[in-house]
N, C-alpha and C positions, 0 to 999 in steps of 0.2 A: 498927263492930260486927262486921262479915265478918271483916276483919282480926282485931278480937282472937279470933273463934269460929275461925279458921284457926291462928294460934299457939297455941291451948287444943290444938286440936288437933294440929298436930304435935310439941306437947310429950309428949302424954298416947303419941302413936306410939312418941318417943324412948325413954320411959319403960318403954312395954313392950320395947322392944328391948334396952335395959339387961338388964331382967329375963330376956329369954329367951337373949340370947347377942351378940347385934350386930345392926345394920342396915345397908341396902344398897339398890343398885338395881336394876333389871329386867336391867341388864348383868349383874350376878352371879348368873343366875338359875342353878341345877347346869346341866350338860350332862355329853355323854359318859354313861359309865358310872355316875357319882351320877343322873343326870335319868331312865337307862330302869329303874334302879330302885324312882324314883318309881311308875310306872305300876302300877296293880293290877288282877289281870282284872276285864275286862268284865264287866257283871250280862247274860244272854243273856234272849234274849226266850222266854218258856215260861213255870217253873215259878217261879220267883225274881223275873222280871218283874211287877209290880204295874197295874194296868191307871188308867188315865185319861181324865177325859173327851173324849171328842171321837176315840180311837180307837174301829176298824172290826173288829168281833169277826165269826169263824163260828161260830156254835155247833149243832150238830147232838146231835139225841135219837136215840137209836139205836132203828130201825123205827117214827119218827115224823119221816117227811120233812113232815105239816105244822106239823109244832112245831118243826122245822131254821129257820135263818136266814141265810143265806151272806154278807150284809153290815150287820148289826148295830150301829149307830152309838151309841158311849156317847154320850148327853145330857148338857149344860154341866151339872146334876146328880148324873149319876153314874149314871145308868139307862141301863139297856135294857128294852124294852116286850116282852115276848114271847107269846105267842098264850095265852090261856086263863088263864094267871098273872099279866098285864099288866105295871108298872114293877117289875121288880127293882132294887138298887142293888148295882153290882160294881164302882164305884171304888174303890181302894184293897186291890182282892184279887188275891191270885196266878190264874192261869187255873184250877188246882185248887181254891181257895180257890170262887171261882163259878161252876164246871164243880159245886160241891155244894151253893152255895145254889138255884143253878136247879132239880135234880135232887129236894131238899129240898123246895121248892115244889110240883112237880108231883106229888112222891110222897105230899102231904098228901091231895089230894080227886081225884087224875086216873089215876094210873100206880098198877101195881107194881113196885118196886125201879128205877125206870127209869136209863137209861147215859144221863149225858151229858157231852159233851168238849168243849171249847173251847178256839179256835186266836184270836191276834191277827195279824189279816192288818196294818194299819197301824196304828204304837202312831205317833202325833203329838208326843208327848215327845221321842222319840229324834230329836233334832237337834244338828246343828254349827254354831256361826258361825268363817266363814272370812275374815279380815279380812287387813288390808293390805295389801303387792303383787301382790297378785291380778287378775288377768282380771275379775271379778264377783264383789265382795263380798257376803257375804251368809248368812240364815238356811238351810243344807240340812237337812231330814230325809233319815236313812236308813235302812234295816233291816239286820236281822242286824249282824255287826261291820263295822265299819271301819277303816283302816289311815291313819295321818296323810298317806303320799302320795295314799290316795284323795281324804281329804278336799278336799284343795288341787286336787287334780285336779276334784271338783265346782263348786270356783269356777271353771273352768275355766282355771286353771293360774298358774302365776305369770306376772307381769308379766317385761318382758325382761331392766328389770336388777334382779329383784330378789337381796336378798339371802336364798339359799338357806342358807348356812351356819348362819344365825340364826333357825331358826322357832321362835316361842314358844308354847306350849301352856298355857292357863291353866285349870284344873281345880277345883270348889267342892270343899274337904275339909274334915268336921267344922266347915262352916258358916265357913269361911275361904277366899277365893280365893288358890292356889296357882300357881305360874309354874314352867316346865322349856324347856329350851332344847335343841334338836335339829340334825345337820345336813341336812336335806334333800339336797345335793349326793349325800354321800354315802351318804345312805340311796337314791338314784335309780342307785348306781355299784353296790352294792351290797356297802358297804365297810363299812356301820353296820345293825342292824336295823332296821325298819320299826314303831314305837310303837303302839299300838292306842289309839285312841279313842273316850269315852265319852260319853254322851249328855251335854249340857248344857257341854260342851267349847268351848274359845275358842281358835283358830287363829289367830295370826298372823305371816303370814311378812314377815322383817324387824325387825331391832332397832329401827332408828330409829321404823319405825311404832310398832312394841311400845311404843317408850317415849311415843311422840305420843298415841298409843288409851288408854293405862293411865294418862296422865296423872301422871308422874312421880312414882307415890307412892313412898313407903318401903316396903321390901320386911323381915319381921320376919324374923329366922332362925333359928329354934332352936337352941338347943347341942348338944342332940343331935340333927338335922336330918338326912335321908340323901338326902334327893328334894325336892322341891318345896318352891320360897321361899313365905312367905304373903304375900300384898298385905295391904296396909294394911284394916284394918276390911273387907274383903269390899266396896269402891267401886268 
């Protein structure tokens, strides 16, 4: 029953590959110049940034230091509890977006016109995982941007012999996991640029690992393709 749900399934891959242009492997994933034009800027933490639970908001009412909060924990719900208006709900809002529902709130039965701003000191979202030849694999969060030699540097660095020439980057786009390949070496010589990375980003340095962690799927390629291979079904 596996078996035939396995060839169902690498038929139905094949099929799409047809369709979209050809298939391949994690080897062909672009590098060079097609792979850093994959990259698109980073979403930055502010206005565009969307808030999540379990980040650590300040928010301050201007000339109401007791209705300020300097570490404000969204709840696995999506609140924050604030003095006199109790649970607001600001998951899923820009910091302006809740900087006016709060503001909203207090200006119904407490304030006139009252100012309020709100900073995300720690968004929890914003993580990298750094996998294979690495020192300390693993889940990092970070703030602000990051740069794919930092991220490698947060595993605390490559293993001795890894293979730097080959770091893969694997990125969700339009609800499909994408792969881009980099050289590290040379981005550390400073002979290539340094790629920026976005939250929810999959680092791994080394092809062989890449292909060991990614589990050897088919890689779809569009025909009109210019940056990033898709993995297979987003697995």
């Amino acid at each position: 029953m596996n078996r035939r749900n396995g060839i169902t399934g690498t038929m139905a891959v094949l099929l799409a590959c047809v369709l979209l242009g050809a298939c391949a492997t994690v080897e062909d994933a672009p590098r060079g110049e097609a792979a850093y034009a994959a990259i698109p800027p980073a979403p930055a933490v502010g206005m565009e940034y969307r808030i999540a639970p379990d980040d650590v908001l300040r928010i301050q009412v201007y000339h109401e230091p007791e209705l300020s909060l300097e570490d404000a924990q969204v709840s696995a719900a999506g609140m924050i509890r604030m003095p006199w208006i109790g649970d607001v709900p600001v998951a899923g809002l820009t910091t302006s977006e809740a900087s006016d529902v709060i503001a909203g709130r207090l200006g119904q039965r407490y304030l006139v016109s009252p100012q309020v701003t709100l900073f995300v000191k720690k968004a929890v979202n914003r993580r990298v995982t750094v996998d294979g030849e690495v020192r300390e694999p693993g889940l990092y969060p970070f703030e602000g941007r990051i740069l794919l030699s930092q991220a490698v540097a947060m595993a605390k660095g490559p293993t001795r012999l890894a293979g730097l020439d080959k770091v893969v980057v694997v990125r969700t786009m339009d609800g499909q996991r994408q792969a881009a390949m980099f050289d590290l070496s040379a981005i550390r010589k400073g002979e290539a640029a340094d790629p920026e990375i976005l939250p929810g980003d999959q680092v791994i340095v080394g092809l062989s690992r890449a292909k060991a962690i990614l589990g050897g799927a088919l890689l779809a390629i569009p025909a009109l393709a210019t940056g990033f291979i898709a993995l297979d079904g987003g697995r």
